[in-house]
N, C-alpha and C positions, 0 to 999 in steps of 0.2 A: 431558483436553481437549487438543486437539492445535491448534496456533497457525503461521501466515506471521505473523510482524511486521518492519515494510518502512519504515525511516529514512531519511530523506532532504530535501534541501536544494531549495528553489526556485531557477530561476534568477535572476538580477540583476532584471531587469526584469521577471521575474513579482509581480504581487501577490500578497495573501493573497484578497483579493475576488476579483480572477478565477480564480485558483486552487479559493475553494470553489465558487465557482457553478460548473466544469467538474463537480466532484465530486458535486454535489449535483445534477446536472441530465443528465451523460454515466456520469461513472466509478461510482458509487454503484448508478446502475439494471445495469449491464452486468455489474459483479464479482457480484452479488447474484443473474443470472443462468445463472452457471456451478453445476452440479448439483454441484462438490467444496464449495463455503463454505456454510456456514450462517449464518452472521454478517459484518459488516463493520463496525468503527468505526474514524472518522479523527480523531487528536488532534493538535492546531496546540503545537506546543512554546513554550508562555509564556514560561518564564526556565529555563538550567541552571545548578541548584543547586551542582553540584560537578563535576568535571572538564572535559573539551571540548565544547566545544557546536556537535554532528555533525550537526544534526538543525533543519529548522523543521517536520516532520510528520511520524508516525509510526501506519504504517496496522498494525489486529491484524486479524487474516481469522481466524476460527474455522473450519475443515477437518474434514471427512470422513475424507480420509487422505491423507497426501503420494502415494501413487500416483494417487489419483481428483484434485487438483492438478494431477500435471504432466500426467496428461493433457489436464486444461484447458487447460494454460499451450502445448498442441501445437496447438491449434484457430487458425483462422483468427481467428476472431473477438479472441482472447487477443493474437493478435500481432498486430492493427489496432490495440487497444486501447493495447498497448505502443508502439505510431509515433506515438501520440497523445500518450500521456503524456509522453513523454521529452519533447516540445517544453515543457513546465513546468516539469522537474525539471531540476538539474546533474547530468550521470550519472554523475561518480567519487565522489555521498557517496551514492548510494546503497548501502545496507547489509541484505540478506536475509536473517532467520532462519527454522529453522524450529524451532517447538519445542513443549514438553509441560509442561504445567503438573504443581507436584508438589502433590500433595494430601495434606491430614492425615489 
């Protein structure tokens, strides 16, 4: 299973309410209609356990394949999305992975 998992910080004056209702009502229908994700879930970071706490949300996208990705991430529509976003988020804690799950 191949994974985007995407950390990051709101800003000062964003809530968590308005933050999910964007998500739940803009971001959620839009990323779910890029033909690379199969999945998308968003998890609101409750307490960190141990080390620095980098993160109040942390998005996992289930992928296709990092090439059928960025070619979403080239579309118009991807880069509307991102002038949107960014107005919620603090842009230096966001943190981009891309990865593969290991399997037994």
């Amino acid at each position: 299973m191949l994974n985007i998992i995407v950390c990051y910080r709101l800003k000062p004056e964003v809530t968590n309410e308005e933050y999910e209702k964007y998500f739940k009502q803009e971001k959620y229908p839009l990323v779910m209609s890029f033909p690379s994700v199969n999945t998308f879930k968003l998890n609101r970071v409750m307490e960190t356990l141990e080390g620095k706490g980098t993160a109040d949300y942390v998005g996992v996208l289930e992928i296709e394949s990092l090439a059928s990705y960025q070619r979403d991430r080239e579309t118009i529509e991807f880069q509307e999305f991102l002038s949107k976003w960014i107005t919620f988020v603090e842009p230096s804690s966001i943190n981009v992975s891309y990865v593969e799950e290991v399997r037994i």
